[in-house]
C-alpha positions as CSV (number, residue, x, y, z in Angstrom):
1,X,-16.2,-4.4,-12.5
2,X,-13.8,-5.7,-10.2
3,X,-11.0,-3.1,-11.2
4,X,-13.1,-0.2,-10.5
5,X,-14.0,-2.1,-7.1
6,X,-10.5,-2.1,-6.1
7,X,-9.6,1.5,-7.3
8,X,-12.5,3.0,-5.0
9,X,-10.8,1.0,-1.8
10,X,-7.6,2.0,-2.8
11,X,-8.5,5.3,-3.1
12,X,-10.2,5.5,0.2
13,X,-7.4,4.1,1.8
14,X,-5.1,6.4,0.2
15,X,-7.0,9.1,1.6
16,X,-7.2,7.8,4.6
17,X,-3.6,7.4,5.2
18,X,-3.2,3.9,5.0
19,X,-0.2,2.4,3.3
20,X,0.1,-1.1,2.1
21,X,3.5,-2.8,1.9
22,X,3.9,-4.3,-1.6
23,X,3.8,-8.4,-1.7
24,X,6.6,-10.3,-0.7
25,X,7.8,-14.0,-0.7
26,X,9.9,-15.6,1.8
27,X,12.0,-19.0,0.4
28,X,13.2,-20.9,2.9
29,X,15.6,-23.7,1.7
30,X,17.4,-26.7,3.3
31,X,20.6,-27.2,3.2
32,X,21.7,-30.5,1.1
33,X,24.3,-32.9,2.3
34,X,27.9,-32.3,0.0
35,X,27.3,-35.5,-1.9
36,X,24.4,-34.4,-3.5
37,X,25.9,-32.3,-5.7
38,X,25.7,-28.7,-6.9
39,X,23.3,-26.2,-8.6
């Protein structure tokens, strides 16, 4: 299955020594001219 799949690579990486950093998002957001009101 797919789960086992990924267990094996992670547990070859793991003793390996490779690290993954854990996912992250980055949200950019425009600012809004004053008049169009608040959130």
């Amino acid at each position: 299955t797919q789960q086992a799949i990924n267990l094996e690579l992670y547990r070859r990486f793991q003793d390996e020594g490779i690290d993954f950093a854990y996912p992250t998002r980055t949200l950019f957001i425009e600012s809004q001219p004053a008049e169009a009101g608040t959130v």
